[in-house]
N, C-alpha and C positions, 0 to 999 in steps of 0.2 A: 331326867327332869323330874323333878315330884310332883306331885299332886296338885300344890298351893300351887305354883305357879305355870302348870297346864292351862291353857286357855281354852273355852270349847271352840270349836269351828262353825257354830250354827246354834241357835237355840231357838224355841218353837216356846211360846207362855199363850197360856189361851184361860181366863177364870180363874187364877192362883195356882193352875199348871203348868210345869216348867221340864221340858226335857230339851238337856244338850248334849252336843254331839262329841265328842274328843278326838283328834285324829293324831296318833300312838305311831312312832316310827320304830322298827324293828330291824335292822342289817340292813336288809332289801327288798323290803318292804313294807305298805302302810296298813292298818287295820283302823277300828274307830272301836269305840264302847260309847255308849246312852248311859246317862243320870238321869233319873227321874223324880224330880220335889215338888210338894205341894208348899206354895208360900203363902203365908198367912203375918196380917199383924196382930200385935197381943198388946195392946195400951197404942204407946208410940213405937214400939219395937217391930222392926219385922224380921221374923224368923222362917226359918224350914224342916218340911217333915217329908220323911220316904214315907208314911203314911195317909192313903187316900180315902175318902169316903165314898159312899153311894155315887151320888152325884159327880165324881172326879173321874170315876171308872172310864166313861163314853168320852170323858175329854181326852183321858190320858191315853186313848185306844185311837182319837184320831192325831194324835201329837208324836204320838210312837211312832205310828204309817207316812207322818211327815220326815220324821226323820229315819227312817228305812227307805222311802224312795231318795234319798238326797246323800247316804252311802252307797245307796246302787249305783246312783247317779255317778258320784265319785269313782268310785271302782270299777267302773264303766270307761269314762273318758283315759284316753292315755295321758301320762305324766310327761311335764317338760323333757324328763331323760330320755323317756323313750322316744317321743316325738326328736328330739335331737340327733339319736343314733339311726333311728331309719334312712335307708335311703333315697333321695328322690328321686 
């Protein structure tokens, strides 16, 4: 699957802060990867920057911690397969 048309699993915007979550399938297993953007408008346009300022730092520091407990989370809970193979 490419890029464009990955969808995140979760996204967290707080102040023109934006981190999403991606959850990436690999064989036999799942993993995730964070983007992290600052979105800003410029006239009527709005665009995005991997570029943060001063003030973006504290946000993007509690936006991060949201989405690192919400992979834990994930990779925590078992998956329908597994939950189907167990015995009961």
């Amino acid at each position: 699957m490419s890029a464009s048309t990955n969808k995140p699993v979760k996204v967290y915007r707080l102040r023109g802060v934006k981190v999403s979550v991606f959850e990436n399938h690999a064989q036999e297993s799942v993993f995730h990867k964070v983007a992290l953007q600052k979105i800003y408008r410029e006239g009527e346009e709005w665009k995005t920057s991997t570029s943060l300022g001063r003030d973006d730092l504290p946000i993007a520091r509690l936006l991060l911690g949201h989405a690192w407990e919400y992979i834990l989370t994930q990779e925590a809970s078992p998956s329908r397969e597994e939950t189907e193979q167990q015995p009961n």
